[in-house]
N, C-alpha and C positions, 0 to 999 in steps of 0.2 A: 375576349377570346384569349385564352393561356396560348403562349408560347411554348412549342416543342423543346422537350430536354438537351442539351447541345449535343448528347451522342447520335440523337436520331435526327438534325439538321442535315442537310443534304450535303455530302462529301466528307463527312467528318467519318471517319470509322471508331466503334464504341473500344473505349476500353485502350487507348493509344498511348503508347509514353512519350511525355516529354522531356527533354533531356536538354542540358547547358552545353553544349562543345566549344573546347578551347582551343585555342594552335598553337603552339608553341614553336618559336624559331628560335635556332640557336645556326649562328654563321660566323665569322670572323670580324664582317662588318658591324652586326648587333651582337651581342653576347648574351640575348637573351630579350623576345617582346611577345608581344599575348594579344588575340585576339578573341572573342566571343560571341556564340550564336546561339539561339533557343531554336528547337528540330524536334520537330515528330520524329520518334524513333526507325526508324524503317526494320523491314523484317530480315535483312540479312550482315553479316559484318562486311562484305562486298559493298554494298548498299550505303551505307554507313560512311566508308573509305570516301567511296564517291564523291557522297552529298558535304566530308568534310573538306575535301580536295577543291570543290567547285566553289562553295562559301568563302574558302580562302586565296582567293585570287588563281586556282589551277594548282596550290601545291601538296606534293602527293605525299599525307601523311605517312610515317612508316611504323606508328605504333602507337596503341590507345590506352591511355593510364585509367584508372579510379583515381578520386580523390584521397584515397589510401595509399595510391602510388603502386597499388597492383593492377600487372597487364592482363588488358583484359581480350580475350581469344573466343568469344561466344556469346551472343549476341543476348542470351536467355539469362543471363548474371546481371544486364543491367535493367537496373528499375527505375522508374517512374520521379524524375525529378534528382535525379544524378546527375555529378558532372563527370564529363568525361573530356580527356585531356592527351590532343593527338599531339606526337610530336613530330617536326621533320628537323631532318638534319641536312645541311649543307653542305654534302661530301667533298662535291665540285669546288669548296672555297674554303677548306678545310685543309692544315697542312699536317699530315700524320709521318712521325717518324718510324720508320720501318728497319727494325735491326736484325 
């Protein structure tokens, strides 16, 4: 008996991207560390935010690169086997000078 093709498995939806997500921290403490996950894409940039946010220990990326290094704002630009590369920044430990 042939085995069903993996889109038509049960809970799998046909036709799903997968995507690499990175994190990227930048603080005063680290200057710079990376971490990585493989993600069904979800359908929304909301969506996305979230599942990047929750994967990395609760922290709330503030902006998503391509590996081009362009920000990406729509959800429908990423394809199938892309990395995409959140970053957050550490305001709170961050000393900016202000003139």
């Amino acid at each position: 008996m042939a085995s069903s093709p993996p889109s038509r498995r049960k809970g799998l939806k046909p036709n799903r991207k997968r995507v690499t997500i990175h994190m990227q921290f930048q603080d005063r403490s680290e200057s710079h560390r990376q971490l990585i996950k493989l993600i069904i894409l979800p359908d929304s940039m909301e969506e996305l935010f979230k599942i990047a946010g929750e994967n990395f220990g609760g922290h709330k990326p503030t902006k998503v690169l391509t590996s081009e290094n362009a920000e990406i704002d729509d959800i429908g630009v990423i394809r199938d086997g892309d990395h995409l590369f959140f970053l957050h920044y550490d305001y709170d430990n961050t000393n900016f000078d202000v003139i």
